[in-house]
NULUM-290386 format. One record per residue (C-alpha): residue number from 1; x negated, y negated, z negated. Coordinates in steps of 0.1 Angstrom, whole numbers, plus 5000, padded with zeros to 4 digits. Each point is the difference from the previous one (the first is absolute). Layout:
N
<pt><num>NUM</num><x>X</x><y>Y</y><z>Z</z></pt>
...
//
This chain:
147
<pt><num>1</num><x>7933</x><y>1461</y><z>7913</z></pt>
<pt><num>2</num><x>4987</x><y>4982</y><z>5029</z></pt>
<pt><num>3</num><x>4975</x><y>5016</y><z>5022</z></pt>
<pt><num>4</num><x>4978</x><y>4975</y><z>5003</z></pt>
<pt><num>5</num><x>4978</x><y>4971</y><z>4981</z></pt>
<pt><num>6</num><x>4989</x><y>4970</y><z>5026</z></pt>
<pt><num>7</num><x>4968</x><y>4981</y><z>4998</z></pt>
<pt><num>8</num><x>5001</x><y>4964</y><z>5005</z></pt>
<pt><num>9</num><x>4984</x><y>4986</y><z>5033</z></pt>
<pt><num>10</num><x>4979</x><y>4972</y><z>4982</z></pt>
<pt><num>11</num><x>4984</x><y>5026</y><z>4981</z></pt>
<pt><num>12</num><x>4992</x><y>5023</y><z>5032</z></pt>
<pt><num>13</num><x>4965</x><y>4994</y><z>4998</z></pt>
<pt><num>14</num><x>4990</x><y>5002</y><z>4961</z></pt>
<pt><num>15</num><x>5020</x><y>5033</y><z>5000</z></pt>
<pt><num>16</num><x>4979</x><y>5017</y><z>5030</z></pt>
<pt><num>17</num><x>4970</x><y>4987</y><z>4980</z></pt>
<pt><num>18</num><x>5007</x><y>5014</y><z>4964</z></pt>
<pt><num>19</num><x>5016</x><y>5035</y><z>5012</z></pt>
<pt><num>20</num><x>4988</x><y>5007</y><z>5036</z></pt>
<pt><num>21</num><x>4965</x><y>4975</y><z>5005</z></pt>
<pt><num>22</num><x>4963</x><y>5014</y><z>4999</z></pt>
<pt><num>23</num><x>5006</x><y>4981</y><z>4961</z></pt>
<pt><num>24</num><x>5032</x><y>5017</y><z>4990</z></pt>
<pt><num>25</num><x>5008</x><y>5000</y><z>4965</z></pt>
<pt><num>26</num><x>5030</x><y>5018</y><z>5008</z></pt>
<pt><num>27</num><x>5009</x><y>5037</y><z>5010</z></pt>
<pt><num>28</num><x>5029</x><y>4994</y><z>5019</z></pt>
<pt><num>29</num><x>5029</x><y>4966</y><z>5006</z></pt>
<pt><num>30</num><x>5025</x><y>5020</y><z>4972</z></pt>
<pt><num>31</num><x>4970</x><y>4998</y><z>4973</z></pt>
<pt><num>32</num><x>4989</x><y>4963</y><z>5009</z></pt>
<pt><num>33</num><x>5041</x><y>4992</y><z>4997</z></pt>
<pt><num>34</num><x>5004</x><y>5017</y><z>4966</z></pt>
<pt><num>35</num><x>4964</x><y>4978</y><z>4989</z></pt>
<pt><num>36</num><x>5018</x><y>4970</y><z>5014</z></pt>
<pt><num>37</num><x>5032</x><y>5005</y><z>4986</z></pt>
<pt><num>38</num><x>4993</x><y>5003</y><z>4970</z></pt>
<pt><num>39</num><x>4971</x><y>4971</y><z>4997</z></pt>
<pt><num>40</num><x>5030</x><y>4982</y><z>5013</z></pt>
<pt><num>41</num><x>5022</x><y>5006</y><z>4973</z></pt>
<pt><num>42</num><x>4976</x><y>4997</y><z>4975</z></pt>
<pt><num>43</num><x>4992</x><y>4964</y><z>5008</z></pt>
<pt><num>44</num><x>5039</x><y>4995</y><z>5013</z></pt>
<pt><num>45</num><x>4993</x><y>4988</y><z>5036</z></pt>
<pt><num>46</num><x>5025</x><y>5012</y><z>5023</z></pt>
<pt><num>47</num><x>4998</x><y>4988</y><z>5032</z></pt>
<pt><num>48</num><x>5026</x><y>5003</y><z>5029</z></pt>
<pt><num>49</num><x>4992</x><y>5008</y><z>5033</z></pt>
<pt><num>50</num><x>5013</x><y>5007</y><z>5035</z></pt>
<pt><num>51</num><x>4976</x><y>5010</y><z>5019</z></pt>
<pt><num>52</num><x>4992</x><y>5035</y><z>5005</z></pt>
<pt><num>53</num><x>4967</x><y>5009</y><z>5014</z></pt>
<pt><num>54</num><x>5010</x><y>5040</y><z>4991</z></pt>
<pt><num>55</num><x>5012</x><y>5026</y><z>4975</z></pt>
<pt><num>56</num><x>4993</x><y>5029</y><z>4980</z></pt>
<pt><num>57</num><x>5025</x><y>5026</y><z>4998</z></pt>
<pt><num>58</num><x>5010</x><y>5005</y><z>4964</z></pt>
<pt><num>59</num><x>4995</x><y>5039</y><z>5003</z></pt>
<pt><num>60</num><x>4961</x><y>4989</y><z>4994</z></pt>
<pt><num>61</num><x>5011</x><y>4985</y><z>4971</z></pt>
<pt><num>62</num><x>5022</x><y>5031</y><z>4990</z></pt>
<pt><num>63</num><x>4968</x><y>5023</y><z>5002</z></pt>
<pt><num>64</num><x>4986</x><y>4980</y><z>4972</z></pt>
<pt><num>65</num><x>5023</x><y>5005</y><z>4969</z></pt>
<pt><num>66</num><x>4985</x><y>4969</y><z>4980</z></pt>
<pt><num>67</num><x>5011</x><y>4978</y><z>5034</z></pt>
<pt><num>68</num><x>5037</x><y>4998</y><z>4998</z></pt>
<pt><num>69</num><x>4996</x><y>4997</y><z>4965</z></pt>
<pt><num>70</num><x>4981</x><y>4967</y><z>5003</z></pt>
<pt><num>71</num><x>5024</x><y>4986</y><z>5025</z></pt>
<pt><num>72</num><x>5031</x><y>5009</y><z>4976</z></pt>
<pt><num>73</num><x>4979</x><y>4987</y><z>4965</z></pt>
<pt><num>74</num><x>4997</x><y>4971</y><z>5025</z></pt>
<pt><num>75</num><x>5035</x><y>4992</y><z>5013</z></pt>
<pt><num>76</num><x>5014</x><y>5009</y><z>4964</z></pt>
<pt><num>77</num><x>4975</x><y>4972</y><z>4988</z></pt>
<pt><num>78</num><x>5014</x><y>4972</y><z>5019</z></pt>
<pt><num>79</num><x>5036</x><y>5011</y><z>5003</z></pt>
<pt><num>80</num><x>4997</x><y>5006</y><z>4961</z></pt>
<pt><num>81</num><x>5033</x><y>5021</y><z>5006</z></pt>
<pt><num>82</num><x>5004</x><y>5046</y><z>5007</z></pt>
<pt><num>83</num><x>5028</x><y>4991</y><z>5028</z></pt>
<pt><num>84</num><x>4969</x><y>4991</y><z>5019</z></pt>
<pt><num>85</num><x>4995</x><y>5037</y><z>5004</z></pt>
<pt><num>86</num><x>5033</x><y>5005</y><z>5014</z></pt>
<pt><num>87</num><x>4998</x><y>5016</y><z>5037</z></pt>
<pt><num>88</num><x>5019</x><y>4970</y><z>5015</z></pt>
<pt><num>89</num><x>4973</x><y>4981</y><z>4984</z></pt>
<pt><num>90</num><x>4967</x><y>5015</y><z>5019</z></pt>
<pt><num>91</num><x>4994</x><y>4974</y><z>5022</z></pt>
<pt><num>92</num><x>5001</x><y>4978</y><z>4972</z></pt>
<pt><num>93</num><x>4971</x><y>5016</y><z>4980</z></pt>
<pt><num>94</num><x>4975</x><y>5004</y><z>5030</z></pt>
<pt><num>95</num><x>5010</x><y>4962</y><z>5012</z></pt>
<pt><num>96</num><x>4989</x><y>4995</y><z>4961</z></pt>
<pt><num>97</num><x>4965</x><y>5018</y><z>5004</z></pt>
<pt><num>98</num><x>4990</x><y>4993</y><z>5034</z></pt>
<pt><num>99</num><x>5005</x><y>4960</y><z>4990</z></pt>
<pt><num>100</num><x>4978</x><y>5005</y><z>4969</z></pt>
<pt><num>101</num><x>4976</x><y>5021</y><z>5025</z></pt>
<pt><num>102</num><x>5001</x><y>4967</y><z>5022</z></pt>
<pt><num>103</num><x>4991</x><y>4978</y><z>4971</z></pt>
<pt><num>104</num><x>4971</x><y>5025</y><z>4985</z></pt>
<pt><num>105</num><x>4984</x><y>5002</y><z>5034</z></pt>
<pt><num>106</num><x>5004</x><y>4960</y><z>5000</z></pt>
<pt><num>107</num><x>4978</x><y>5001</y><z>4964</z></pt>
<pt><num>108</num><x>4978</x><y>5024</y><z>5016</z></pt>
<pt><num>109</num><x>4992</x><y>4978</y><z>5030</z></pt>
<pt><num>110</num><x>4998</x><y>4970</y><z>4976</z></pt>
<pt><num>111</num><x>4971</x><y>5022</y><z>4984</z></pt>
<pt><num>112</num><x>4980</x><y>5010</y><z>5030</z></pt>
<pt><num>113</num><x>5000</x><y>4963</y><z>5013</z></pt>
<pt><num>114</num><x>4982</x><y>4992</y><z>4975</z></pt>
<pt><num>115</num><x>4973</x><y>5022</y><z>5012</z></pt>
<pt><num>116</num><x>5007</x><y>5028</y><z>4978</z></pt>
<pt><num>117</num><x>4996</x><y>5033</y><z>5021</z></pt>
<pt><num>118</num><x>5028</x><y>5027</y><z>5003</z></pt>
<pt><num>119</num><x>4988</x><y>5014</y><z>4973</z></pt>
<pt><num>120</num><x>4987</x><y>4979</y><z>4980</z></pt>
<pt><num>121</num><x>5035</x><y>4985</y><z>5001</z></pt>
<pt><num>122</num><x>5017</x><y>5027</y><z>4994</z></pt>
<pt><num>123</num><x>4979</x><y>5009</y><z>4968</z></pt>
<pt><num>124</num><x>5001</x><y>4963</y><z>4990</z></pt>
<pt><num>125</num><x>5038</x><y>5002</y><z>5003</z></pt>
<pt><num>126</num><x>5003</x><y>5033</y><z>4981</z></pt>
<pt><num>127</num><x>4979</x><y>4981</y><z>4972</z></pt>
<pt><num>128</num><x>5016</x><y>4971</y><z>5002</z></pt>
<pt><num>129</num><x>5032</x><y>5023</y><z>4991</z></pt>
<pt><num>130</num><x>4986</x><y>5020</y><z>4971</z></pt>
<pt><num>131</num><x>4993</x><y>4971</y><z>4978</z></pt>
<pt><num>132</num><x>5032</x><y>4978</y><z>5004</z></pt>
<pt><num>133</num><x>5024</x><y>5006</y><z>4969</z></pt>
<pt><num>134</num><x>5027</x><y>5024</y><z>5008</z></pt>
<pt><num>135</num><x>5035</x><y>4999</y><z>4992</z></pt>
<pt><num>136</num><x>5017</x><y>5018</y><z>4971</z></pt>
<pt><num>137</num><x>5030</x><y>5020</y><z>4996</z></pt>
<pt><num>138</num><x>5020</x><y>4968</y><z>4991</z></pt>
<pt><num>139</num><x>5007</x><y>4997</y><z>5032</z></pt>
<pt><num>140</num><x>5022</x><y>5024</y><z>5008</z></pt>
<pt><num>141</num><x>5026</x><y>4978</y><z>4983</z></pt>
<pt><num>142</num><x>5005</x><y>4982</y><z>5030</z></pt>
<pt><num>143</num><x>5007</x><y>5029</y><z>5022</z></pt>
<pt><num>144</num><x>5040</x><y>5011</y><z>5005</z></pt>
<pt><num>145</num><x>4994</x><y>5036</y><z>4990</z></pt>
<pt><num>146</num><x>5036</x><y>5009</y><z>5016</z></pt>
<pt><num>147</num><x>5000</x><y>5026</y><z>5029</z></pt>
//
C-alpha cells in the first residue's frame, strides 16, 4: 500500500481551516480526508488534481481501522470490480479516494461560500446526506464479482 495520501494545493487553505484553524471541525488531515472522501462519493464528484500542497502518511490512516476500510469501500465503488484490491493495483485505489477527497472538499467549499460556517457546513452536509434516498442491493449486479 502506498505510504502516503496527498492533499490538493487548491484546497491548502480550507483544509488548515476545518482540521488545524481556531474553527476546526476536524481532529486531524486523515479524518477531514475520510469526511471528504466519502461526501465525495456519495454525490460522485471526483476531481483530479496535480498540485500537492502536502501529504499524510497512510500509517495515520492505518491507526484508525474504519480508515482503510472507507478508502477500499470507496475504490471498490468506482472500479465496481475485487482486482482493484490487487497489490499491483494500490496506487489505483488511493488515486481513486484522494480524487473523490478533491471533489468533497470542492462541495465543502461550495457550502462555506455561501456563508455557511465550518460547521454549520459540515452539519448541513451531513444532513443534507441522511435524507437523500439510498441505493439498494440491486446494485451489486453491476459489479464483476471475479477476483
Amino acid at each position: 500500500m502506498p505510504r502516503r495520501l496527498r492533499r490538493p494545493e487548491r484546497h491548502a487553505k480550507l483544509m488548515d481551516e476545518l482540521a488545524s484553524g481556531d474553527n476546526s471541525v476536524f481532529n486531524t488531515y486523515a479524518e477531514l480526508l475520510i469526511f471528504a472522501g466519502a461526501l465525495g462519493s456519495f454525490h460522485c464528484h471526483r476531481v483530479e488534481f496535480k498540485k500537492v500542497v502536502g501529504q499524510v502518511n497512510y500509517d495515520v490512516f492505518e491507526g484508525r481501522p474504519e480508515f482503510p476500510a472507507v478508502i477500499e469501500c470507496i475504490a471498490l465503488s468506482e472500479s465496481r470490480s475485487l482486482s482493484v484490491f490487487k497489490e499491483e493495483n494500490s496506487e489505483t485505489r488511493i488515486t481513486i479516494f484522494e480524487e473523490y477527497a478533491c471533489g468533497g472538499l470542492e462541495i465543502i467549499s461550495e457550502k462555506m461560500a455561501k456563508g455557511f460556517l465550518p460547521q454549520d457546513a459540515i452539519i448541513d452536509l451531513c444532513k443534507a446526506c441522511q435524507t437523500s434516498e439510498t441505493v439498494g442491493p440491486e446494485v451489486l449486479r453491476d459489479y464483476d464479482l471475479q477476483f
